[in-house]
N, C-alpha and C positions, 0 to 999 in steps of 0.2 A: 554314578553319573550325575547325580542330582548336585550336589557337593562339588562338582568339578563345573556345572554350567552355575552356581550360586557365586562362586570366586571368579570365574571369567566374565561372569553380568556386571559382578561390582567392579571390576577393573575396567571392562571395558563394555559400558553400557546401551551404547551404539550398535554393535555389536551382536551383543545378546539380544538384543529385542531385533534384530533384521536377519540372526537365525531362528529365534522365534515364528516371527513373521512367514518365512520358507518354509518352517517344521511344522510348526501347526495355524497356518493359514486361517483356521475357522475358529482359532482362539482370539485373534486378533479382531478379525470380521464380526466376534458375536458383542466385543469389546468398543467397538466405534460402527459406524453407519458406510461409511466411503473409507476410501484410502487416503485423503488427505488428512485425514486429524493424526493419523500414526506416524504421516509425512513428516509434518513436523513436528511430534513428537521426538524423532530421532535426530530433527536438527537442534532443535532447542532447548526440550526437557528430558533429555533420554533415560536419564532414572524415576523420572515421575511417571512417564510412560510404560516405564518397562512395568514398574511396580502395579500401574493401573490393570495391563493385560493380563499379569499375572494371578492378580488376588479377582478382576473378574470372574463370577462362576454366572453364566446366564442371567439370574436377577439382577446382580448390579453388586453394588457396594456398599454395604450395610455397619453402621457403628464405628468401631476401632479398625477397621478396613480402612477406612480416612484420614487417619490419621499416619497409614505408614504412606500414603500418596502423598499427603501434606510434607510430611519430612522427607520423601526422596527430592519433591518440588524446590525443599528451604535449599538438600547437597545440591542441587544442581544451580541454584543461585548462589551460594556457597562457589562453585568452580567456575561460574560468570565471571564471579568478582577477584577472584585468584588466580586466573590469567590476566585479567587488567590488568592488576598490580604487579604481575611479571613481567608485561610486558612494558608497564611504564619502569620498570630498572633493567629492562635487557637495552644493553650499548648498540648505541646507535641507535634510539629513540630518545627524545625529547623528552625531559624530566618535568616539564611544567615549569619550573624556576626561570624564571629571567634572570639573568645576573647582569 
């Protein structure tokens, strides 16, 4: 089961962390203060987020534990920038060029 919610978080990371959120409600809550920081964690960074709830264990976040937060942060900035760029060449938007 472990293995099958690991490939459906990385596919689809919105997702997993908003059955996260429903399945273990006190994993999420021992991880942030309010419900607004997960809020938009799942609009904005949803693999940094997910990664943060994840690797939280009650103290926090210690050493190379920051390091996979860091890098789920860079893919989710990573797919910011890789939908712009699809959507500046999907037909029917403006390429920027003037001719």
């Amino acid at each position: 089961m472990g293995c099958f919610f690991a490939l459906f978080a990385g596919v689809f990371p919105r997702l997993g962390l908003l059955f996260v959120w429903v399945a273990r409600p006190k994993l999420v809550d021992a991880a942030f203060d309010s419900w607004f920081w997960p809020l938009l964690g799942i609009i904005f960074l949803p693999f940094a987020t997910l990664m943060y709830v994840i690797l939280y264990t009650g103290g926090g976040l210690h050493g190379f534990d920051w390091f996979w937060v860091v890098f789920a942060g860079i893919l989710d900035v990573i797919h910011w920038g890789a939908g712009w760029t699809q959507r500046r060449q999907a037909p029917g938007y403006p390429s920027g060029v003037q001719a």
